[in-house]
N, C-alpha and C positions, 0 to 999 in steps of 0.2 A: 153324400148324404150326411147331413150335421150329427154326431151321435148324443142321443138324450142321456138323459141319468138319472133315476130316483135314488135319493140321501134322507136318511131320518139322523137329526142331529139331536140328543138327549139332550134335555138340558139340566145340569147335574143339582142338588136337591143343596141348600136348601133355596134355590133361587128361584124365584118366582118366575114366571111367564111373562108375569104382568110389566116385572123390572125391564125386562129386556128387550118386549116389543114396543114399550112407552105407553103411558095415559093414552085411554082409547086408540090403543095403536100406533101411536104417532112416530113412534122409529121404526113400524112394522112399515107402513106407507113411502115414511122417505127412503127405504131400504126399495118397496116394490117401484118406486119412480125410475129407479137407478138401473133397472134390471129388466130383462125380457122372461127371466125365470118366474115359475112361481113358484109363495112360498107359502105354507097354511099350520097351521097351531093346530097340534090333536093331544088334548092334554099336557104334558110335559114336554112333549116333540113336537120341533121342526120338522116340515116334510119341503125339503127343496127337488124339485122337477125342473130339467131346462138343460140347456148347452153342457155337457161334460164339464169343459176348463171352465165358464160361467158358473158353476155348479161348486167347483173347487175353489173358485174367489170367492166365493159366498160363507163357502163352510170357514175360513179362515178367517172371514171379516165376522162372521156371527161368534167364530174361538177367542179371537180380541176383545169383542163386546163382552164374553162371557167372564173373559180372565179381568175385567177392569171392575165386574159385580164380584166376583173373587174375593178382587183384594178389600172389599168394603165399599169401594168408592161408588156415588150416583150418576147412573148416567144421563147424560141429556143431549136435547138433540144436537148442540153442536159440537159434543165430542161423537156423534154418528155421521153427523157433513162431514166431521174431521176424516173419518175411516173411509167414507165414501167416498173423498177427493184422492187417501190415496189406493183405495180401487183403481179409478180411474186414471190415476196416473201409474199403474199396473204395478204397484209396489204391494201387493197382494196376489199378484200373477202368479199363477201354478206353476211348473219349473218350464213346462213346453213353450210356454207364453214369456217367461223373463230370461231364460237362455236361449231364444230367436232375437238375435244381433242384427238384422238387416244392417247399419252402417255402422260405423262409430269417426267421430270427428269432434275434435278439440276434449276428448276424454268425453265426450255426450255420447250413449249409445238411443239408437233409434231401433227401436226394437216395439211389437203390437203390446197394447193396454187395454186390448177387451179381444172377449172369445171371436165377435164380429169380425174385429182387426184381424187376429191371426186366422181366419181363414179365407181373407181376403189376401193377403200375404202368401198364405199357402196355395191358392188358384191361381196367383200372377206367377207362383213359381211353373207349375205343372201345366198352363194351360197359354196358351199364343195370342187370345183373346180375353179380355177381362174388365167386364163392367162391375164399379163400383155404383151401387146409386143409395140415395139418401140425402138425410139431412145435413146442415151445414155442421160445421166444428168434429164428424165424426174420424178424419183425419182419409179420409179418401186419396185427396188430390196429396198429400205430405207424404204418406205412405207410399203411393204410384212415382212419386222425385226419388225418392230414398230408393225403390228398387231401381227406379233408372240410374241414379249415379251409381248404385253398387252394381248392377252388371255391367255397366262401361267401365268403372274400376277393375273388374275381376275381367276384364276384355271379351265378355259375351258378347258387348255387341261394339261396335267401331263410333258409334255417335247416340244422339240424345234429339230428341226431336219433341218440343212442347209445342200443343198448340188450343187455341179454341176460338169457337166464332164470335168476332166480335160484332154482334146488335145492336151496341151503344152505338158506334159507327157508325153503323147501317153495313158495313164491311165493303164500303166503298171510299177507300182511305186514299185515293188519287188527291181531293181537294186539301186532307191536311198538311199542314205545314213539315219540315223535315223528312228526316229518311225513313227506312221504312221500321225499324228498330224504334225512333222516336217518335212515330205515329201510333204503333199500338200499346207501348209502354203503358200507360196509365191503364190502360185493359189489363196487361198480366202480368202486371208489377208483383201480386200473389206468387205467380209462379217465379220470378227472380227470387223474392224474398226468401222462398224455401230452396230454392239453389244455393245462395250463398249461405245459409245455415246448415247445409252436404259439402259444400267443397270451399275450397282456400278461395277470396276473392281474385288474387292475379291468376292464379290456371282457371278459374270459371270465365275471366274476362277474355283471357288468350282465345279458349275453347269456342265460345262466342263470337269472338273479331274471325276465327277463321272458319267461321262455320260445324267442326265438331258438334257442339250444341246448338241447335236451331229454333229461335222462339218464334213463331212465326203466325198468322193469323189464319184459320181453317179455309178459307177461300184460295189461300197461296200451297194450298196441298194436289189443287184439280191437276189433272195431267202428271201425275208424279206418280213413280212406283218406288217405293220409301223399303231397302236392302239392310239390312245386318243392324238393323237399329231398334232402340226401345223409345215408343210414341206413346206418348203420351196426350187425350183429348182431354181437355178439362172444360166446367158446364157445359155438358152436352143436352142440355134439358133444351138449351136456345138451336138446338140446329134443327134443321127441315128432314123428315125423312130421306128427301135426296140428299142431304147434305151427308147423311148418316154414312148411305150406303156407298155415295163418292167417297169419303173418308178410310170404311173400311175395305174396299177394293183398293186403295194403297199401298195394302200389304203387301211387302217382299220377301224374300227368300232371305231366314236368318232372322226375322225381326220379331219385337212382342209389341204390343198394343195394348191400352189400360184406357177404359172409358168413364168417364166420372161424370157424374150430376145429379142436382136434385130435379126431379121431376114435379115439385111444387113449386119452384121457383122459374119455371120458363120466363123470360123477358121478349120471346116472340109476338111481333106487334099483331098477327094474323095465321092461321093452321096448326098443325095439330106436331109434338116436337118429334124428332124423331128417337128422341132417349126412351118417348112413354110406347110408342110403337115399334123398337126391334126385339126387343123380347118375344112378344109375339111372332115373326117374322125367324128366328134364333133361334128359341128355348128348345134345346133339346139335341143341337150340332154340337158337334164331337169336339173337344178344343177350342170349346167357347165353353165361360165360365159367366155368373151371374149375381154378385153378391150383392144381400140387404142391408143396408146402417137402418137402425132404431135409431129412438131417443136415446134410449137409455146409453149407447152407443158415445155420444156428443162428451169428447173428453177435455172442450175448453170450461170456463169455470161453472160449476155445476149449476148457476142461474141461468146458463146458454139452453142447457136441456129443457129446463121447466118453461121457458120461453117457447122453443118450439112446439114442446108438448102443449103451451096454450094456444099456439095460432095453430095446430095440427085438429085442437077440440072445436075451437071455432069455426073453422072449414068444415068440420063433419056438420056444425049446425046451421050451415049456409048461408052462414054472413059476409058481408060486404066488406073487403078489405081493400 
């Protein structure tokens, strides 16, 4: 269970209110865009409610804004995009959030940048089963690479297995051309690209040429019982309920599993996916874990958020996209 947290943040005299949430609000809003928290004015106080570590990013990012009215200086909103980018690039993360290491490579640590993150991190660790779902940019499918090469690193598990259905296909990849490596390529060329940004390119190539690491396309999973390994599905939003449950009946003895997708983005041409119907079919087994991405969550450049956030407003008002 997520723990809440009510915070009353003073805001110390002689500084206005007015200074630090902006003209009609306006750094109060681009602050609540960012955020699943709420946050509300009672006289001189800040009242933050919402995710604990969420809650402590907030109070330190509202301490910065405070100490910049401090020193004299005006604030405006794009010295608060400033503080907000690096929120979300977790360089305001509470210690729990910036001392969780998940990998480190080329002096880069890969470590969670929102409360969301790290307790998607924390359910891939404790739990055998773990759906990610949301929207795009919230680092789902990056974060589910990062644990798989760090437990093949640390030898929890003996291989790496990615995979997802590919619909652009039709996932009847007999008629294209080349091997089977170079038929789905351009489908999850995504998930290369975050492999070779976890590990050195010649041992991720070795790993691959001899099977070690498996990229392989969700149709080439049927009939397989998948042992001591970390799988990895990615968009699951495009698979069929049976595709779902064929999937997770591949589980072996030794292994973990991470389900990702947005369920607003299905690209299935017909039925219903099976990402928006195992929950219900789940919610509630032991060793199965169920995580949300918000907007607010979306840590590629903070125009990615407000983008969703407008095709997420649109949807609600049942427009034709």
């Amino acid at each position: 269970m997520t723990d809440l947290e009510n915070i009353t943040l003073v805001v110390p005299s002689p500084i206005e209110p007015s200074a630090l949430l902006g003209p009609q609000d306006e750094f109060l809003h681009l602050i609540e865009d960012s955020t699943a928290a709420r946050i509300s004015l009672h006289e001189n106080s800040l009242r933050i409610q919402g995710n604990a570590l969420e809650v402590q990013s907030l109070i330190t990012l509202f301490a910065g804004l405070i100490k910049t009215l401090e020193a004299g200086e005006t604030l405006t909103a794009d010295e608060v995009k400033r503080s907000l980018n690096l929120m979300r690039a977790g360089e305001l993360a509470p210690p729990p959030m910036k001392n969780d290491v998940i990998l480190s490579y080329r002096g880069r640590a890969i470590r969670p940048k929102t409360p969301t993150q790290k307790q998607y991190v924390d359910a891939i660790r404790k739990n055998t089963v773990t759906f990610g779902i949301g929207p795009a940019g919230t680092g789902k499918t990056y974060l589910a690479m990062a644990m798989a090469v760090a437990a093949f690193n640390n030898k929890q598990v003996s291989r790496i297995i990615l995979t997802r259905p590919v619909v652009e296909a039709g996932e009847n990849l007999g008629f294209l051309p080349g091997s089977l490596t170079e038929k789905i390529d351009p489908y999850i060329r995504p998930l290369y690209d975050a492999l070779f940004e976890m590990m050195e390119p010649g041992r991720a190539n070795k790993y691959l040429a001899d099977g070690t690491i498996e990229i392989a396309p969700l149709a080439f999973m049927r009939g397989r019982t998948l042992n001591d390994a970390f799988i990895v599905l990615d968009e699951a939003q495009n698979t069929t309920p049976g595709q779902m449950k064929m999937f997770l009946t591949r589980l072996g003895i030794g292994s973990k599993m991470v389900i990702t997708g947005d369920i607003t983005q299905a690209d299935l041409p017909k039925g219903i996916s099976g990402l928006k119907t195992v929950r219900q079919v789940l919610d509630g087994l032991e060793d199965i874990a169920f995580c949300e991405f918000k907007n607010a969550d979306v840590v590629r450049h903070s125009l990615v958020a407000r983008i969703v956030a407008a095709y997420a407003r649109a949807e609600e008002m049942n427009l034709r996209l």
